[in-house]
MIGU-173689 format. One line per field, with one value per residue (C-alpha): residue number from 1; residue in three letters; x, y, z. Coordinates in steps of 0.2 Angstrom, whole numbers, plus 5000, padded with zeros to 4 digits. Example, Ala and Ser with C-alpha at 12.3 -4.5 7.8 and 13.67 -1.06 7.14 Angstrom:
MIGU-173689
num = [1, 2]
residuo = [ala, ser]
c1 = [5062, 5068]
c2 = [4978, 4995]
c3 = [5039, 5036]
***
This chain:
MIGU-173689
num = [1, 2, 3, 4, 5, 6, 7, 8, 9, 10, 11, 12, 13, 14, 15, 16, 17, 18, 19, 20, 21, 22, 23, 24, 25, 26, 27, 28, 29, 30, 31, 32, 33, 34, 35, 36, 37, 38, 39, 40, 41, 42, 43, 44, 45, 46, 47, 48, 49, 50, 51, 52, 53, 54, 55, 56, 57, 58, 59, 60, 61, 62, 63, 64, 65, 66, 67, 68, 69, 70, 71, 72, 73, 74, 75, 76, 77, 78, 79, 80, 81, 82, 83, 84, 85, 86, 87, 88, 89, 90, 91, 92, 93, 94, 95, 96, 97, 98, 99, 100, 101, 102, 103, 104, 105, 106, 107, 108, 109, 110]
residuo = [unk, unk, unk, unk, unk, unk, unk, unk, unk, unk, unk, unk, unk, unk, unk, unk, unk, unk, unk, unk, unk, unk, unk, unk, unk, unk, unk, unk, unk, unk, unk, unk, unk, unk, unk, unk, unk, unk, unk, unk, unk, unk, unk, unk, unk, unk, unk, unk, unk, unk, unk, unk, unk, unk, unk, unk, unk, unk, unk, unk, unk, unk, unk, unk, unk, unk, unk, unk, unk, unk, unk, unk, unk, unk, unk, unk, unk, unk, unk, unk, unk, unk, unk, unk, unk, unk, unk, unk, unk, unk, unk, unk, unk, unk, unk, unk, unk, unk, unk, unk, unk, unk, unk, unk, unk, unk, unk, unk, unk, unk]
c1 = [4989, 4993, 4996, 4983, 4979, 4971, 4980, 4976, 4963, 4973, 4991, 4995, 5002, 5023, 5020, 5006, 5019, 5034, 5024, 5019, 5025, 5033, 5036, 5027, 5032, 5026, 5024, 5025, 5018, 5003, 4990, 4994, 5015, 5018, 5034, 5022, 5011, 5027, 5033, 5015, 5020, 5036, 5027, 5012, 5025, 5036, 5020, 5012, 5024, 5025, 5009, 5014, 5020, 5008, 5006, 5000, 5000, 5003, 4998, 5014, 5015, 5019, 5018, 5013, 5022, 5024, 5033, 5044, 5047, 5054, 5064, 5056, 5060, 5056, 5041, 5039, 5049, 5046, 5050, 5053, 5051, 5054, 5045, 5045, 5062, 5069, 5078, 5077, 5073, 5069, 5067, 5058, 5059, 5054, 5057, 5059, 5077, 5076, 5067, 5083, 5088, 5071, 5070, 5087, 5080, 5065, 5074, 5088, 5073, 5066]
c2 = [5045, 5034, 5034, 5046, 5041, 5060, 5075, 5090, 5100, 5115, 5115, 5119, 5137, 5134, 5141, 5128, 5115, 5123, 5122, 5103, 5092, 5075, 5069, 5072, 5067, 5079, 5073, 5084, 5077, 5079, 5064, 5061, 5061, 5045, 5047, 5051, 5034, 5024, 5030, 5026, 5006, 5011, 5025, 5015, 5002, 5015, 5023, 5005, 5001, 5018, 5025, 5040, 5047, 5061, 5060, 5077, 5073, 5092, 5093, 5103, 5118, 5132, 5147, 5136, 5142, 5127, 5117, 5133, 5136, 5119, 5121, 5106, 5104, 5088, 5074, 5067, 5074, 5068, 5079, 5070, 5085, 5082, 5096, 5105, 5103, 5094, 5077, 5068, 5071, 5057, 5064, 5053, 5035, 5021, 5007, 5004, 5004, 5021, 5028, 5019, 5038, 5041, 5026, 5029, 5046, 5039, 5028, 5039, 5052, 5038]
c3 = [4991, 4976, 4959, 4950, 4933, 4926, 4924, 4937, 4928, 4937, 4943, 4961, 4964, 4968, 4985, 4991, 4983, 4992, 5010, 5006, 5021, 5018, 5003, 4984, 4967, 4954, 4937, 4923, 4905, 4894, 4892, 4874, 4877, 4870, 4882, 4897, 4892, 4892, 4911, 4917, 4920, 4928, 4941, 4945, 4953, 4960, 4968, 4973, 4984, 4995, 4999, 5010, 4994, 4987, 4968, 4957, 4940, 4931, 4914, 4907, 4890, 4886, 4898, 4912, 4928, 4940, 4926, 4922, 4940, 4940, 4924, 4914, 4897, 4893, 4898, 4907, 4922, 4938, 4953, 4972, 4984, 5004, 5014, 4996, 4993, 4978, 4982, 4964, 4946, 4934, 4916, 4902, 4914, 4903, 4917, 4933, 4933, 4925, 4946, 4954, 4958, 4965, 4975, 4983, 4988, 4995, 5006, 5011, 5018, 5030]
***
């Protein structure tokens, strides 16, 4: 899958997200973030270059589960899962340089 421009129009229940095989970046924002806006550059290169990477784009609020489950507090928060397990966070990237963290992480599950 590759980068998806819209938000989710319903987030995906932790469980099904726990039992997702591979790997899936979550990203946890609202389409009028101006933080969330500014990431979307630095994500759509991230994403570009690996395809086997499944992208849900969760619009985030108060009282939503999936982003308290995950404990977010700010966007956007990007959330790397292997086989539903965490293996890197990137909180508010503006850059590329700000996914080195989540590139690393990418690698290193290959």
């Amino acid at each position: 899958m590759t980068y998806q421009s819209a938000y989710a129009a319903a987030e995906p229940e932790r469980s099904s997200v726990d039992a997702m095989a591979g790997l899936t970046l979550i990203e946890f924002g609202a389409p009028w973030c101006g933080h969330c806006i500014a990431a979307q550059e630095a994500l759509q290169v991230l994403l570009g270059s690996q395809p086997a990477i499944t992208h849900i784009k969760v619009e985030d609020g108060r009282g939503r589960p999936l982003g308290r489950s995950f404990r977010v507090k700010l966007w956007p928060t990007l959330v790397l899962l292997q086989d539903g397990v965490e293996i890197a966070r990137a909180v508010r990237p503006r850059e590329r340089s700000d996914l080195a963290g989540m590139l690393e992480a990418i690698d290193s599950s290959h």
